[in-house]
N, C-alpha and C positions, 0 to 999 in steps of 0.2 A: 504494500500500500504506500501512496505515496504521501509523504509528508510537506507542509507547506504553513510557511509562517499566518497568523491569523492577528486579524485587531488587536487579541490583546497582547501579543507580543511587541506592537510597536507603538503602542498606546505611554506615552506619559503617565507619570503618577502625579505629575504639576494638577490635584483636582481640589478646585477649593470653593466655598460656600459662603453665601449670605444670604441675609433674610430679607425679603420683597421690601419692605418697609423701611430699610437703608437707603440713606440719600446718596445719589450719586459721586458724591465726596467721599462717603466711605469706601465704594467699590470702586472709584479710581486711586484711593490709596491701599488700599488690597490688592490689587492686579499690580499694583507699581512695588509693592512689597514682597509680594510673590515672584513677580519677575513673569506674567502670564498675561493671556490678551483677551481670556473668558472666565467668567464666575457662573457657577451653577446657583440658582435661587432654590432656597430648601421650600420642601413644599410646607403645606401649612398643615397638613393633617394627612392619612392613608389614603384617600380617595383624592388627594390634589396629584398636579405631573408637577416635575421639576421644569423648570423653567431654565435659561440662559441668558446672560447680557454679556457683551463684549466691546471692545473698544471702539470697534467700529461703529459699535450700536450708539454708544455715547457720542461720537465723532458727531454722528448724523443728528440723532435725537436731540443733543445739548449742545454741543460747541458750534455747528452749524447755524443755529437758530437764534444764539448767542440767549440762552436762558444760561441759570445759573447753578454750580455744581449740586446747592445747599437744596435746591427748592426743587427739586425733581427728584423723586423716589426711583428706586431700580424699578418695579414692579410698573412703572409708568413706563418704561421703554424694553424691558425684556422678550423674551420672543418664548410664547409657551404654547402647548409641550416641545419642552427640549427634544431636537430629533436625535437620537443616539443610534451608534452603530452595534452589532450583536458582538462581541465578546468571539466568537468561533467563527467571523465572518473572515474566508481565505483573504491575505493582504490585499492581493490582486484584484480585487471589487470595492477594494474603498474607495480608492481616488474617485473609479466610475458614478458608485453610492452618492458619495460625495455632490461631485460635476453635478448630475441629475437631478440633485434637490438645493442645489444653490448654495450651499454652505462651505462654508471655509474651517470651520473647527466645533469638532461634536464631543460631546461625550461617549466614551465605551461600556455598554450594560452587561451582564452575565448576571441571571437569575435575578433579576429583576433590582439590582444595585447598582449602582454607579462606579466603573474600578479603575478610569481613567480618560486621558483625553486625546483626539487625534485630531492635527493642525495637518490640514490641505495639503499646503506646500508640503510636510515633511514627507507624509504619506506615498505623495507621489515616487520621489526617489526609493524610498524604503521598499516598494510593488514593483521595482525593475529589477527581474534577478542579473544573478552578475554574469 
């Protein structure tokens, strides 16, 4: 049988959290602390999805429009549900995954947890065998 690297092999552990009701200032100095370009919004209860904001999201949503870091909540510009990739998905269908649904950087699930994250750009390279 043959073997072949999957998500979560090339999946980042850079996975980090906030809560929807953080003002914008917090999740740009958590991403700037972390050294990371997405925050996962924890959900609010079992029946909520995780959610996603990213730098780009802020770029657009808040710097763009010239509103202010204080006064925008994450939960105002996040993109929810988070689209994540499967955990056992062959490398080779992420970038594709990816392309297809517009995104640049997802979370990795496996049994219904969150165990990392995979940035576009990287993926690609990492899905060309040698």
């Amino acid at each position: 049988m043959e073997t072949f690297k999957t998500a979560k092999d090339i999946a980042s552990d850079k996975l980090f959290f906030i809560d929807g009701l953080a003002s914008v200032r917090d999740a740009v100095l958590l991403l700037k602390s972390k050294n990371v370009q997405a925050l996962i919004i924890k959900k609010r209860n079992n029946g909520d999805a995780y959610g996603i904001v990213t730098l780009t999201d802020i770029i657009k949503s808040v710097i763009i429009p010239q509103k202010t870091i204080d006064e925008v909540s994450v939960y105002e510009i996040m993109i929810k549900p988070v689209f994540s990739i499967p955990s056992q998905l062959n490398v080779k269908y992420v970038p594709r995954l990816m392309l297809n649904h517009n995104i640049k950087i997802a979370p990795v699930e496996e049994n219904g947890e969150l165990i990392g994250m995979i940035d576009f750009s990287q993926c690609v390279f990492m899905s060309i065998e040698d």
